[in-house]
C-alpha positions in Angstrom: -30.1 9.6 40.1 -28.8 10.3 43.3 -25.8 12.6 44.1 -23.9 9.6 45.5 -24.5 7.9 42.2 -23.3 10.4 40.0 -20.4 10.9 41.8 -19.5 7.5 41.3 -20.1 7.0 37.6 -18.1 10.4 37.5 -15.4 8.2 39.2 -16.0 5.3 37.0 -15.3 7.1 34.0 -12.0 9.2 35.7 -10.4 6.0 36.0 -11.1 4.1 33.4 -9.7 7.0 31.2 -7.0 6.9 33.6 -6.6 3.4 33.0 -6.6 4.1 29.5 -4.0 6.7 29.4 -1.7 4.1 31.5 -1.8 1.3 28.7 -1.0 3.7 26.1 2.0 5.4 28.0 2.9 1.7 28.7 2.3 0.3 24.9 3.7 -1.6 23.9 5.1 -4.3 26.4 5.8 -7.0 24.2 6.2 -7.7 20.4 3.8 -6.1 17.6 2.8 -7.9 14.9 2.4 -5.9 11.5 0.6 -7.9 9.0 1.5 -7.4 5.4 -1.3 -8.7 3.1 1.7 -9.2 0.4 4.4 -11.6 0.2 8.0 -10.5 1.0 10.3 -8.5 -2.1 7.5 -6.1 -2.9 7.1 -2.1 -1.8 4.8 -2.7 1.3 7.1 -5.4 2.4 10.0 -3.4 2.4 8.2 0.0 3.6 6.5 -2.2 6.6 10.5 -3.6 7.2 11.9 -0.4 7.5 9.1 1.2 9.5 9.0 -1.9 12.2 12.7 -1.3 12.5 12.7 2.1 13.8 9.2 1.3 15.9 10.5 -1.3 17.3 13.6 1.2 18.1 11.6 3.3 19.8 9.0 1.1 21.4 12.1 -1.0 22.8 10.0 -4.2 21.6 10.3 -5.8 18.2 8.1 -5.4 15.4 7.4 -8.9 13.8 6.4 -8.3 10.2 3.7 -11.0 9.5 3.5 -11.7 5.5 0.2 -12.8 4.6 -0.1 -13.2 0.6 -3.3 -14.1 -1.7 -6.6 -13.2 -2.9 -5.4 -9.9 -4.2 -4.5 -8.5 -0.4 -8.0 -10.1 1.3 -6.2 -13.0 2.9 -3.9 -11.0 5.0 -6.7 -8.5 6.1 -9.4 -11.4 7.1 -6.6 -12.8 9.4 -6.0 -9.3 11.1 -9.5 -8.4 11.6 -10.2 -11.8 13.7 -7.1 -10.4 16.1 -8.0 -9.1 19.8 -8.8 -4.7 19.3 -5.9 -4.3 21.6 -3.3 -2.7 19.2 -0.8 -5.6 19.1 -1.9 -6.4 15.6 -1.7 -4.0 13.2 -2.3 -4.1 9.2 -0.7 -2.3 6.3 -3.2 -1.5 3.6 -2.6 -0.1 0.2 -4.6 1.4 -2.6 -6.0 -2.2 -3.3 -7.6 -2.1 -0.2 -10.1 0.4 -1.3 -10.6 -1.3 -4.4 -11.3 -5.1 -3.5 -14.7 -3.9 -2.1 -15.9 -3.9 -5.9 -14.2 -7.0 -7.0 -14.3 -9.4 -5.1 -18.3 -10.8 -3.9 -16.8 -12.4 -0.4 -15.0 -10.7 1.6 -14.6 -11.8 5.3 -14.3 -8.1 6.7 -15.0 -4.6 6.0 -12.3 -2.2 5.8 -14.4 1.1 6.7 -16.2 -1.2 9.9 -13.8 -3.7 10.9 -11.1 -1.0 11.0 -9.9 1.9 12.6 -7.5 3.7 10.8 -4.2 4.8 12.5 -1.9 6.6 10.1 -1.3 7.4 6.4 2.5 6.6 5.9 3.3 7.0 2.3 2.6 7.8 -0.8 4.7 6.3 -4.2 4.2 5.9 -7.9 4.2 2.9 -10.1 7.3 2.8 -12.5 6.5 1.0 -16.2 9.4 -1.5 -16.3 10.5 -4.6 -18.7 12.8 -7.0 -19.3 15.8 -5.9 -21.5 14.8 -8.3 -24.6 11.8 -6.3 -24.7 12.1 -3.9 -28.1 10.9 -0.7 -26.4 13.3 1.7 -24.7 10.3 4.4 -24.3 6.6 4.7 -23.8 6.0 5.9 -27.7 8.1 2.6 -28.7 5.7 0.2 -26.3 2.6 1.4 -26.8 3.2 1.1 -31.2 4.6 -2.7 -29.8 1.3 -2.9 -27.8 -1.0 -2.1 -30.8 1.2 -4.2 -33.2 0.6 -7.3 -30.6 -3.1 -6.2 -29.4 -3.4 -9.0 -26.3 0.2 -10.4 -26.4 2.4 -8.4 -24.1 2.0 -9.8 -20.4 2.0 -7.8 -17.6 2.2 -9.2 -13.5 1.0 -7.9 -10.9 0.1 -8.5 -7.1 -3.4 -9.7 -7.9 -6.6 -8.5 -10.0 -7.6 -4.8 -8.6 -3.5 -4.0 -7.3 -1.5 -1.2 -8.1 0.3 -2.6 -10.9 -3.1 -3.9 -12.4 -4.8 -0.6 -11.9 -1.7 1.1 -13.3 -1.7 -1.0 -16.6 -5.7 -0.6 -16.9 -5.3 2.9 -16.8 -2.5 2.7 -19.5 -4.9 1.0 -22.1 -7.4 3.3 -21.3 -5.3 6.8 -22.2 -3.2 4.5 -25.2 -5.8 2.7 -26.6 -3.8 -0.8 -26.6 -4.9 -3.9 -24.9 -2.2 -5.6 -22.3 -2.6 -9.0 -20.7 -2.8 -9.0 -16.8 -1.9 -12.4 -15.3 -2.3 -12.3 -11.5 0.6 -13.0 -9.0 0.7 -13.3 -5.3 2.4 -10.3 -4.8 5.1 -7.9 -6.8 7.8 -9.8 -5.2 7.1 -13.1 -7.2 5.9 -10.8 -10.3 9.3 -9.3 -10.3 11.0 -12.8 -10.4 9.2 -13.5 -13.1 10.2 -10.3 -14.6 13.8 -11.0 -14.2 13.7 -14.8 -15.7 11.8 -13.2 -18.7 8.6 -15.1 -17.9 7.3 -12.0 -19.0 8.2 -8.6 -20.2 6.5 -5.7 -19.0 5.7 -5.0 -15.6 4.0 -1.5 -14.1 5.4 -2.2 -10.2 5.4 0.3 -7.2 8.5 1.8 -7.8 9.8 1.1 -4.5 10.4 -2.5 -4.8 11.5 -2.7 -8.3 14.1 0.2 -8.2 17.1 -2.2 -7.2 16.4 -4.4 -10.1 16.4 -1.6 -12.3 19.6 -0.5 -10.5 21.1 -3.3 -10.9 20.0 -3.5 -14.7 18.4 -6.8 -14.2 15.3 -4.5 -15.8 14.8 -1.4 -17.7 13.2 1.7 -16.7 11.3 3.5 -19.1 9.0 5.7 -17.2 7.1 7.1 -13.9 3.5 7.1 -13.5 3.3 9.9 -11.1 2.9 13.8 -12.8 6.2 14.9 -12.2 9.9 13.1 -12.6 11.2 11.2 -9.6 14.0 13.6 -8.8 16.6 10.3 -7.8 16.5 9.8 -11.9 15.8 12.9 -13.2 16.2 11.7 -16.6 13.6 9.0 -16.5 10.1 10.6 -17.6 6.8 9.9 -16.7 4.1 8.7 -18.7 2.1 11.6 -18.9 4.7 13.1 -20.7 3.5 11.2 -23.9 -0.1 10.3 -22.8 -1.3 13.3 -21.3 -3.1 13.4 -18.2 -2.1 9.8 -17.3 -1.2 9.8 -13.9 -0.9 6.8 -11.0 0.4 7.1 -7.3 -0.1 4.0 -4.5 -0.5 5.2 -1.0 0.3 2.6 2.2 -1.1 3.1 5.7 -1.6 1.6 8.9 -4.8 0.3 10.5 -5.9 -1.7 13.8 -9.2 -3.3 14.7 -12.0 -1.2 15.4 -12.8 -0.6 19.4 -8.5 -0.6 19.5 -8.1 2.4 22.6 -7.9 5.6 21.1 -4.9 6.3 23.3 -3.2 3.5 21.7 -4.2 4.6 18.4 -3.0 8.2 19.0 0.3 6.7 20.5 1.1 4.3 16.8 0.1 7.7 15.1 2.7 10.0 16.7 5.3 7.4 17.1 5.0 6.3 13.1 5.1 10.0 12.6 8.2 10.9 14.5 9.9 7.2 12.6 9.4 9.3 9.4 11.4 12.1 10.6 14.1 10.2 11.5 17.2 10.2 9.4 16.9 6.1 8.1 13.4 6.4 7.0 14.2 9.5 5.3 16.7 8.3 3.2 14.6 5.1 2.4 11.5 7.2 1.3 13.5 9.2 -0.7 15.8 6.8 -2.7 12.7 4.0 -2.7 10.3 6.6 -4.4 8.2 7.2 -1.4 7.1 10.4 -0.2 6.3 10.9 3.6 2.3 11.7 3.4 0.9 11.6 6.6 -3.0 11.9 7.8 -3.9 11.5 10.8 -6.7 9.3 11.7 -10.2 10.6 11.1 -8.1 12.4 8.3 -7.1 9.0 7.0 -10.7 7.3 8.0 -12.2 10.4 5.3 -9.5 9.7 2.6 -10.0 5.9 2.7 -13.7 6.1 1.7 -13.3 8.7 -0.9 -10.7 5.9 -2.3 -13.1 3.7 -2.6 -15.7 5.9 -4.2 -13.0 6.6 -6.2 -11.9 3.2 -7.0 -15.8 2.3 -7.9 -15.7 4.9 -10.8 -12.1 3.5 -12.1 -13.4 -0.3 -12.3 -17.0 0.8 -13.0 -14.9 2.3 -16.5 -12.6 -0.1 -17.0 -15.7 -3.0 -16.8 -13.6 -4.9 -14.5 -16.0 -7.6 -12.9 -16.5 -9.7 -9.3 -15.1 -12.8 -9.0 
């Protein structure tokens, strides 16, 4: 290759990084759409809500959250990964994300290929929660109901292989009874039916059902996580009477793969500095949600050792493909 010709790849490549650099310092000029593979009412709803609003704060352009419910979370994320790699799409995933890979036989993407991760947000636990005709005020009293009733307590969650479905899978396992899981399109609609006593147990992400129980509509009777949630310090968790049980969701942010890494870098920090801020704060804390941020090879690396993880959980729990 001649001198003149390296010189002028050398130049090639200065501007297009220079390009590059200018889109991301520009991003975003118009609205970004968050998809949220749930239906509105449940805790990546209302995390994804509050996060676009102080995005869109800073970015000076709206965030328009994009609620796409069904097939356990897989409906949302095939309509995201057929959007342009030009970070104007982006998609919330949660813990189910990393499990529908051993569940379901077709799914239109692939979450580690399809894509690039941007930002772990959060991190929350489930919350074991009922309706108040339910006779159990405490784990010990449900799980002696549970094995009285082997097959008759109901539990809803936001599809087969979700956080709520994991989290009750995980509570037959360490008590030895045997709850009924009947899918819902998301823990907004499995929290209605909650409330109208359709059924009467419910292991939610806490975020979304802590109003209700606020409110008294439902009843609290533990956490899932390892230690108290220190907004109701006198709630306990359920390791407290099974030992070693323990459950926490996580929720992220990813955009299709071959997205500009200066755009990806620029979502990062801004979600990051969001979190700091004073509204987000107070909504992590009094919604349950701890601020758990990983940056994105960090959150490309956690993300498959979820679903390794997730493998081994359904693998045990002889939870089958549909």
């Amino acid at each position: 290759m001649t001198i003149s010709k390296v010189v002028f790849a050398g130049l090639t490549a200065v501007s297009a990084l220079i390009a590059t650099v200018s889109v991301a310092q520009d991003y975003p000029v118009k609205p970004v759409r968050l998809i949220v593979t749930f239906p509105p009412g449940g805790g990546a709803d209302m995390l994804a809500r509050a996060l676009g609003k102080q995005l869109g704060e800073r970015w000076k352009n709206s965030v328009v959250i994009d609620n796409r419910g069904g097939g356990d979370g897989a409906i949302g994320a095939a309509v995201a990964v057929k959007t342009p790699p030009d970070g104007y799409t982006l998609l919330m995933v949660i813990s189910t994300h990393t499990v529908l890979p051993h569940i379901k036989r077709s799914l239109q993407y692939d979450i580690t290929q399809d894509f690039t991760p941007v930002v772990r947000v959060a991190e929350a636990p489930n919350i074991v929660v009922t309706h108040p005709s339910l006779p159990a005020r405490n784990i010990p009293e449900l799980i002696a109901l549970a094995k009285k009733n082997p097959g008759q307590l109901d539990y809803p969650g936001s599809g087969y292989g979700g956080p709520a479905h994991l989290a009750g899978v995980l509570f037959d396992q360490f008590a030895g009874t045997k709850l009924n899981f009947i899918p819902y399109k998301g823990a907004g609609p499995s929290l209605v039916a909650l409330m109208g006593g359709h059924v009467t147990l419910m292991f939610p992400a806490i975020t979304g059902a802590l109003p209700h129980v606020r409110s008294g509509k439902i009843r609290a009777l533990a956490v899932t996580s390892e230690k108290r949630y220190v907004e109701m310090p006198d709630l306990p968790t359920v390791g407290e009477t099974l030992k070693g049980y323990a459950f926490v969701g996580w929720y992220g942010l990813v955009s299709r793969t071959g997205t500009p890494a200066a755009i990806v870098d620029k979502v990062h920090a801004d979600t990051v500095a969001a979190l700091d801020s004073k509204e987000l704060r107070d909504f992590l804390r009094l919604g349950g949600l701890t601020a758990a941020v990983l940056n994105p090879a960090a959150f490309g690396t956690f993300i498959g050792g979820e679903i390794k993880q997730a493998a081994k959980l359904v693998a045990s729990a002889g939870l089958t493909k549909d």
